[in-house]
Backbone as JSON Lines, residues from 0, in Angstrom:
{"i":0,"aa":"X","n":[64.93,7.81,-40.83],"ca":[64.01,8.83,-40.43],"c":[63.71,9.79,-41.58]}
{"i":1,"aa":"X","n":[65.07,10.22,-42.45],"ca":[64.46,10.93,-43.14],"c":[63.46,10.43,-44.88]}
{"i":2,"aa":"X","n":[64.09,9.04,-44.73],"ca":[63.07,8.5,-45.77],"c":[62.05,8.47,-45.26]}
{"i":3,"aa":"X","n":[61.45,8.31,-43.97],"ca":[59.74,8.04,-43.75],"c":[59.42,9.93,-44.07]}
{"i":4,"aa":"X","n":[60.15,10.47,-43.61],"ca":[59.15,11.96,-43.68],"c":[59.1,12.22,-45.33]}
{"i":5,"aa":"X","n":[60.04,11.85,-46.36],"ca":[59.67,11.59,-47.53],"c":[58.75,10.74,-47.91]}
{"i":6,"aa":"X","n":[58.13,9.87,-47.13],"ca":[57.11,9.33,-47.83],"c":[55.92,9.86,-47.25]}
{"i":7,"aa":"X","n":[55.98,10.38,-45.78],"ca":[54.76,11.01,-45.59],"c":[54.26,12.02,-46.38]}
{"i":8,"aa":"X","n":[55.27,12.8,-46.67],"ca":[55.39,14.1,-47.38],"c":[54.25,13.67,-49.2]}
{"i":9,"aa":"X","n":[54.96,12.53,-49.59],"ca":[54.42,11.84,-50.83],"c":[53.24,11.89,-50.42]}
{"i":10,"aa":"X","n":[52.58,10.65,-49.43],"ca":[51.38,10.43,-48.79],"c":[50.45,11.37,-48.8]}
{"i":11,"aa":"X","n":[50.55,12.73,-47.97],"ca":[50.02,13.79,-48.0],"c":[49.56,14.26,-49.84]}
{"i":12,"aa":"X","n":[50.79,14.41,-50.13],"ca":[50.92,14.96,-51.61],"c":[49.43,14.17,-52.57]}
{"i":13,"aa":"X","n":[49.62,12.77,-52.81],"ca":[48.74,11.94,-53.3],"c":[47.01,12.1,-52.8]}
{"i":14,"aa":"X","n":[47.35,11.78,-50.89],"ca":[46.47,12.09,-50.69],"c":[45.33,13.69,-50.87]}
{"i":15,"aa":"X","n":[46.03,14.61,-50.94],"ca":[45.59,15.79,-51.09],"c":[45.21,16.14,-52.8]}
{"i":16,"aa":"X","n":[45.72,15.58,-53.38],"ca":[45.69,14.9,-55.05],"c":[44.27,15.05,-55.04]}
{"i":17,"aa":"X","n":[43.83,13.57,-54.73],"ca":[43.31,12.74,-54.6],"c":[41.33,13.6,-54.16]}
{"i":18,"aa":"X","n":[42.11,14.24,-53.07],"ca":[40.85,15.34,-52.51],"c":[40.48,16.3,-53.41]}
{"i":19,"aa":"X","n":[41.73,17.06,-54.31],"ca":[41.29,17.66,-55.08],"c":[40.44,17.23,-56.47]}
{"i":20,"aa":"X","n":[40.86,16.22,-56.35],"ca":[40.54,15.35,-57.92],"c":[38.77,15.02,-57.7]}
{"i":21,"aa":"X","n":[38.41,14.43,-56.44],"ca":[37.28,14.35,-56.28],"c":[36.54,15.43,-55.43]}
{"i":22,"aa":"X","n":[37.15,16.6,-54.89],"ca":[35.94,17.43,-55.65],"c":[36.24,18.4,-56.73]}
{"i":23,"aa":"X","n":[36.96,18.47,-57.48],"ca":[36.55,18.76,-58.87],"c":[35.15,17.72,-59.57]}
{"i":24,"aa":"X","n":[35.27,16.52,-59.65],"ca":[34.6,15.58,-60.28],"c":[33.07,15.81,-59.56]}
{"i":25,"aa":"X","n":[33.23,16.09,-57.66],"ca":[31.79,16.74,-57.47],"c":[31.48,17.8,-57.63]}
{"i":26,"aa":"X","n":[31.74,19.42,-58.33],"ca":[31.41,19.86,-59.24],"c":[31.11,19.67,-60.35]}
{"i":27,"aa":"X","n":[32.29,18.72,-61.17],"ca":[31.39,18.78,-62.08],"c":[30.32,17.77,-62.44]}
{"i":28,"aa":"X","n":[29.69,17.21,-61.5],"ca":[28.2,16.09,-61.37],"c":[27.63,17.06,-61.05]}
{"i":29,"aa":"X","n":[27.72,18.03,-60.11],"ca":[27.11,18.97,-59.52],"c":[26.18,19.53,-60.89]}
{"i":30,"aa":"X","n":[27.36,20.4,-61.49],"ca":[27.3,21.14,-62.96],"c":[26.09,20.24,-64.15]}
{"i":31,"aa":"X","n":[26.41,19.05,-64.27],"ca":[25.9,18.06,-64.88],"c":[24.46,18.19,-64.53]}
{"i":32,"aa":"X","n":[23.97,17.48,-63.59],"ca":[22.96,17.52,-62.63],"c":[22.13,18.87,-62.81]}
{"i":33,"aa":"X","n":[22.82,20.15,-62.5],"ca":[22.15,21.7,-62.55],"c":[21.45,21.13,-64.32]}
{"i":34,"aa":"X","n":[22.55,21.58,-64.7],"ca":[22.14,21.65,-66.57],"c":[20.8,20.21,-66.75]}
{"i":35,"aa":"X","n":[21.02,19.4,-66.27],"ca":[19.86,18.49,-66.66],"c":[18.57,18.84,-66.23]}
{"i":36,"aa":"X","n":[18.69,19.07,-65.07],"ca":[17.25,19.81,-63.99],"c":[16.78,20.69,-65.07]}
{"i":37,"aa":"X","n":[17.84,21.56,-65.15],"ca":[16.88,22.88,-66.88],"c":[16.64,22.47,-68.02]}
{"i":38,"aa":"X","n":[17.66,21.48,-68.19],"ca":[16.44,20.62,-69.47],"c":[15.49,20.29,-69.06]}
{"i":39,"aa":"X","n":[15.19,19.41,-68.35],"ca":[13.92,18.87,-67.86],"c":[12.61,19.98,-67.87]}
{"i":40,"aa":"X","n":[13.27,21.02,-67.36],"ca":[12.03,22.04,-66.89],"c":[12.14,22.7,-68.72]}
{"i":41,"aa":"X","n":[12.86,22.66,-68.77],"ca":[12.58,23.43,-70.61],"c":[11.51,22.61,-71.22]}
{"i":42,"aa":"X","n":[11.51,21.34,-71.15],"ca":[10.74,20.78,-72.0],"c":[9.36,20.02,-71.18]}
{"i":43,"aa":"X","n":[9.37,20.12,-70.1],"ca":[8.34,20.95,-70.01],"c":[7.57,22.17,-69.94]}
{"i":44,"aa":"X","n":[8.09,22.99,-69.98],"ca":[7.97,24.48,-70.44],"c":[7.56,24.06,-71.47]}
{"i":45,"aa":"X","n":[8.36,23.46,-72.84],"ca":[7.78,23.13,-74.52],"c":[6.84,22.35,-74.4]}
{"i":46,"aa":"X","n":[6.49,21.66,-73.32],"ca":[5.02,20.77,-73.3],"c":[4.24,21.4,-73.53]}
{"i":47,"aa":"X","n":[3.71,22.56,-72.29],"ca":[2.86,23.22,-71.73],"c":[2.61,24.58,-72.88]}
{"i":48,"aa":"X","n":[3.75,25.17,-73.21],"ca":[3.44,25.95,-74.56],"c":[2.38,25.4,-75.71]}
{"i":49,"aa":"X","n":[3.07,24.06,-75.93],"ca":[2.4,23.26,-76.97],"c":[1.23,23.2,-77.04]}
{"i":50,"aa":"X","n":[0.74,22.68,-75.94],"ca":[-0.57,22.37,-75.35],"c":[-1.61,23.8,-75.28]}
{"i":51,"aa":"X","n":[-0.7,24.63,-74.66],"ca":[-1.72,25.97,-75.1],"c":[-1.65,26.81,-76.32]}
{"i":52,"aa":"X","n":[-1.07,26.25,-77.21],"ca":[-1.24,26.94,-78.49],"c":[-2.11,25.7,-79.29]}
{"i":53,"aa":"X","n":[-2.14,24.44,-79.23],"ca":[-3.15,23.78,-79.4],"c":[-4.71,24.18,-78.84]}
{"i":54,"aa":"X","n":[-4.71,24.73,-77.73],"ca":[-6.05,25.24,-77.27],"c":[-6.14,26.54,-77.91]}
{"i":55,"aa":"X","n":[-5.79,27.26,-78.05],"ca":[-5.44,28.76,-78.68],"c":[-6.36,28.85,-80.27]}
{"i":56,"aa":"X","n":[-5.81,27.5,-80.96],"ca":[-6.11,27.42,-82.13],"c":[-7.33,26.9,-82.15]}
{"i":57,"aa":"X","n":[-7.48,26.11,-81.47],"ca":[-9.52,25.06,-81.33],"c":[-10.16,26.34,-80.74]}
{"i":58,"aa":"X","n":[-9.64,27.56,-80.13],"ca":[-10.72,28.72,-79.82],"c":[-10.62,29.47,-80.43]}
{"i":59,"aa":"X","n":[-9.48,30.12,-81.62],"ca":[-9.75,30.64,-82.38],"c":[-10.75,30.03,-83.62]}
{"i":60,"aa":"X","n":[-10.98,28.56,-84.04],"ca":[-11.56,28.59,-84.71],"c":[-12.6,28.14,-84.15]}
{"i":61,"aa":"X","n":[-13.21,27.69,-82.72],"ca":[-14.67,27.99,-82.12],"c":[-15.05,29.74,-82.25]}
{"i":62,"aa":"X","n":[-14.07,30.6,-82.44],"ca":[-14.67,32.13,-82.49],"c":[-14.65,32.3,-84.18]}
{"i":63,"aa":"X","n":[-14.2,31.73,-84.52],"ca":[-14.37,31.95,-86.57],"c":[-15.7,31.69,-86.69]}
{"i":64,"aa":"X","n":[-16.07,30.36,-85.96],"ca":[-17.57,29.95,-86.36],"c":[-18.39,30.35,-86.09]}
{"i":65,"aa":"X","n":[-18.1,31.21,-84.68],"ca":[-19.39,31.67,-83.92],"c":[-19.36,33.06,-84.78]}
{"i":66,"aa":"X","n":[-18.28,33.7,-84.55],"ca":[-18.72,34.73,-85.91],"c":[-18.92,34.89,-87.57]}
{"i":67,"aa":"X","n":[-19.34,33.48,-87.74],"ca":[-20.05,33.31,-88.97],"c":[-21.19,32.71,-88.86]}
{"i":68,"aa":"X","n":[-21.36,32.29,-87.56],"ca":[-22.89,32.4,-87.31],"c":[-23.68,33.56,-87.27]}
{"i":69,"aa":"X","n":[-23.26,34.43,-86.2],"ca":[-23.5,35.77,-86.0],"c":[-23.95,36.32,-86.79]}
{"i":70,"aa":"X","n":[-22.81,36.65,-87.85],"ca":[-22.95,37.65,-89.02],"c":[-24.28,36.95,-90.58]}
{"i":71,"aa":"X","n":[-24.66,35.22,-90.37],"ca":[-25.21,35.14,-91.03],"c":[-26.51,34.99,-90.47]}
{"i":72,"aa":"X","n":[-26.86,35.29,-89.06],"ca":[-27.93,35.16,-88.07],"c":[-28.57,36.83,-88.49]}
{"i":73,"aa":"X","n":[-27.3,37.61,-88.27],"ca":[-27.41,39.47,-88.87],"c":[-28.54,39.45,-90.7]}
{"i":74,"aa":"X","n":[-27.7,38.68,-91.71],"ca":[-28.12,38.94,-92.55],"c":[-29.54,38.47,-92.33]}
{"i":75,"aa":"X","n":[-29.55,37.47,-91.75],"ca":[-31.1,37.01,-91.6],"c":[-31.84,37.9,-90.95]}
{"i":76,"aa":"X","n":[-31.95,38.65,-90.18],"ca":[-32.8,39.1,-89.22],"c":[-32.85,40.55,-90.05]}
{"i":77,"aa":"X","n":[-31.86,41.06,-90.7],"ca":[-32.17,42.14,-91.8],"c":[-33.02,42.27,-92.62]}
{"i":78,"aa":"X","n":[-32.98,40.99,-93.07],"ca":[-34.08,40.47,-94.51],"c":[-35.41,40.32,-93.95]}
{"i":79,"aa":"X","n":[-35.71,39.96,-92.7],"ca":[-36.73,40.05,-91.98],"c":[-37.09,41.0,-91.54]}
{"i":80,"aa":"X","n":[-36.35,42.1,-91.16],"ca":[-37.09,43.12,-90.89],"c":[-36.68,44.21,-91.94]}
{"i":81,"aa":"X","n":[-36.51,44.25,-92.93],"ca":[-36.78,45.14,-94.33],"c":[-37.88,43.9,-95.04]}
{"i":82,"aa":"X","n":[-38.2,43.04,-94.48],"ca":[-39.98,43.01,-95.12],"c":[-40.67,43.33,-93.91]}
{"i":83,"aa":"X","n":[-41.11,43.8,-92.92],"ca":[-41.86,43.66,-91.51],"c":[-41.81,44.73,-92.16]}
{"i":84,"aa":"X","n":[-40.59,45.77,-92.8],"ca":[-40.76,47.31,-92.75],"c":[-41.64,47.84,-93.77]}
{"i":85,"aa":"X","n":[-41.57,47.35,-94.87],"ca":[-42.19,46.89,-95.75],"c":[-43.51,47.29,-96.24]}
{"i":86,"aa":"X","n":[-44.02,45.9,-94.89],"ca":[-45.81,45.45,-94.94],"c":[-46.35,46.53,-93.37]}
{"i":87,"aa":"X","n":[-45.51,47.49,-93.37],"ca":[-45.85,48.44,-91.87],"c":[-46.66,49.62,-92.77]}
{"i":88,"aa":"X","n":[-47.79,50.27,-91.75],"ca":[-48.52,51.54,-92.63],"c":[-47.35,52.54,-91.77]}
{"i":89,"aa":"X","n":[-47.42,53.57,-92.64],"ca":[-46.54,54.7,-91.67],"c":[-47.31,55.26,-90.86]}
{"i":90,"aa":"X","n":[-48.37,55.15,-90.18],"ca":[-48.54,55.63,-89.13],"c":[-48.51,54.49,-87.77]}
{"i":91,"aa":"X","n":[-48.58,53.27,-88.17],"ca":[-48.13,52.28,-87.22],"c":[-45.9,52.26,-87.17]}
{"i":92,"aa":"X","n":[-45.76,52.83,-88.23],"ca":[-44.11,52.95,-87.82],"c":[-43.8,53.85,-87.63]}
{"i":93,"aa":"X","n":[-44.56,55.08,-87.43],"ca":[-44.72,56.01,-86.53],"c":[-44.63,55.7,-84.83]}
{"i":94,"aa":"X","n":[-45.13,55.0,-84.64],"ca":[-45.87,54.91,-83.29],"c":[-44.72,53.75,-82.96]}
{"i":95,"aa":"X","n":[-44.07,52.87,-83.59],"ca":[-43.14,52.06,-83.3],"c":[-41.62,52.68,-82.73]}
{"i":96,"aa":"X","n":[-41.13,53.8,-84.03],"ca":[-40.13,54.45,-83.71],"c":[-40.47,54.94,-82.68]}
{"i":97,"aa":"X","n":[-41.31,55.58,-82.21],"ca":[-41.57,56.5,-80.7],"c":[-41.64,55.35,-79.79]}
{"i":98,"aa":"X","n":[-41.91,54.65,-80.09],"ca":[-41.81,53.64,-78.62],"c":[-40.31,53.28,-78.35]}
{"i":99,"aa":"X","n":[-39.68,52.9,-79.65],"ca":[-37.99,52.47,-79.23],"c":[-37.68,53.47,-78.79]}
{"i":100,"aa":"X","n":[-37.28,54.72,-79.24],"ca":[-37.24,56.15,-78.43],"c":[-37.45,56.12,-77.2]}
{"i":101,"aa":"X","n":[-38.7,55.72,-76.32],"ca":[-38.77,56.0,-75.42],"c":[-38.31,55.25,-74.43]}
């Protein structure tokens, strides 16, 4: 009799081992698992960054161009109108300024 309650006693012991051992091991899959999920989302996070600093840069330099259009559309339309101003009598750019004025 008293060897079987020594081996139950073992039994228990092993068995309760045994429980602890696997869930430690499902923590740490658990743990494993967490940490991979945030990689995953990190790099897509680094996708999606990527991708909009790639667009970032094709619109900064669609706005480089458009403002070197602009500014050479400006010089043009200057040169055109310092001759219009030019070939004007001053009493017809008389009568012009008063109209923008008004």
């Amino acid at each position: 009799m008293l060897v079987l309650r020594g081996m139950q006693n073992t039994n228990s012991f092993v068995l309760l081992g045994g429980l602890l051992l696997c869930l430690v091991l499902t923590i740490q899959i658990k743990q494993i698992y967490v940490n991979n999920q945030k990689y995953n989302r990190y790099l897509g996070y680094e996708q999606y960054i990527s991708e909009i600093s790639k667009e970032l840069k094709t619109v900064e330099k669609t706005a480089n161009k458009s403002s070197l259009y602009v500014r050479h559309l400006n010089e043009i339309l200057f040169k055109y109108r310092e001759k219009d101003i030019k070939n004007i009598s001053l009493p017809r750019m008389i009568k012009l300024m008063q109209g923008e004025t008004n």
